[in-house]
Steps between C-alpha positions, in 0.01 A plus 500: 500500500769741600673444108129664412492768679850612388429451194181712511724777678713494164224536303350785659863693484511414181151609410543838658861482354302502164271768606778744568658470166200520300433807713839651437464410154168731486623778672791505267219512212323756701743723602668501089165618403495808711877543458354494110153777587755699677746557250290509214261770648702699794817457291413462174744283414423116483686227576539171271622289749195542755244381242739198390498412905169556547440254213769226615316527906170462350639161300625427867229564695236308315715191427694459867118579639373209280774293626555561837247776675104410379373176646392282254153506593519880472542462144239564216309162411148437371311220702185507461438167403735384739308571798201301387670227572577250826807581671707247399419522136581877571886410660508263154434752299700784641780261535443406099487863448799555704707226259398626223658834582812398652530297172449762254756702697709272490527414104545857496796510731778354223392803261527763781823420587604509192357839406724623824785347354411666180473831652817528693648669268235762449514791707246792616540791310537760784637294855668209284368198677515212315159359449538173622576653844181683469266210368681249775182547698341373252648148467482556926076536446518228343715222689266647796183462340560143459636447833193658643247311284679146599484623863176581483420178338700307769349701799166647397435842667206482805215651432433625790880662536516656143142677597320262222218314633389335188831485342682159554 
């Protein structure tokens, strides 16, 4: 029991962990936009570089959020056939559901590394990051997405935890 609870400790330090960089991530974003309003319209002179940032955070911030911040059941999903159903033809289904998307990310994962590895060599125009640094979080969604599904598949979420009644 004890190996549980330390390993539920890690998780939570890790989830909040998570939290704080996606957080830091969209303050970055935020605060490049105003750096951007400011300039532009106090100043009058715009910057390049803080609308190439605020595009790279906003790449960041949806895909590490995907990955590692918004419970899966927090995601968008249509079910309403789903629910007409027993419970455990609903855990069969949401599992099935849950296969199928960890499998489509997965043929998918071979091409999008090699799109990174394609795109090393490209650059930004104004910071010069090499893209495949910025579309890393990318390939990182996706490893994560199909951890989570097979997680979720292995341990189905409570209903009565994840604040979904009729949701199994």
């Amino acid at each position: 029991m004890r190996g549980d609870d330390e390993l539920a400790v890690l998780i939570e330090r890790l989830s909040r962990w998570a939290d704080s960089v996606g957080a830091g991530v969209f303050a970055v974003l935020f605060l490049s936009l105003v750096v951007q309003v400011v300039r532009r319209f106090v100043f009058g002179a715009p910057a390049a570089w803080t609308e190439e940032l605020a595009a790279i955070t906003f790449i960041w911030v949806i895909f590490w959020g995907t990955a590692f911040t918004v419970p899966l059941h927090s995601h968008v999903a249509v079910d309403f056939v789903v629910p007409r159903f027993a419970p455990r033809v609903r855990r069969t289904l949401y599992a099935v559901g849950l296969a199928a998307l960890a499998g489509c990310f997965l043929w998918a994962l071979p091409g999008i590394a090699d799109y990174l590895s394609f795109m090393s060599r490209e650059r930004t125009p104004v910071l010069e990051l090499p893209f495949s640094i910025i579309y890393s979080v990318f390939l990182a969604a996706t490893i994560m997405v199909v951890l989570r599904c097979a997680a979720s598949i292995a341990f189905p979420p409570d209903p009565a935890r994840s604040g979904e009644s009729d949701r199994a």
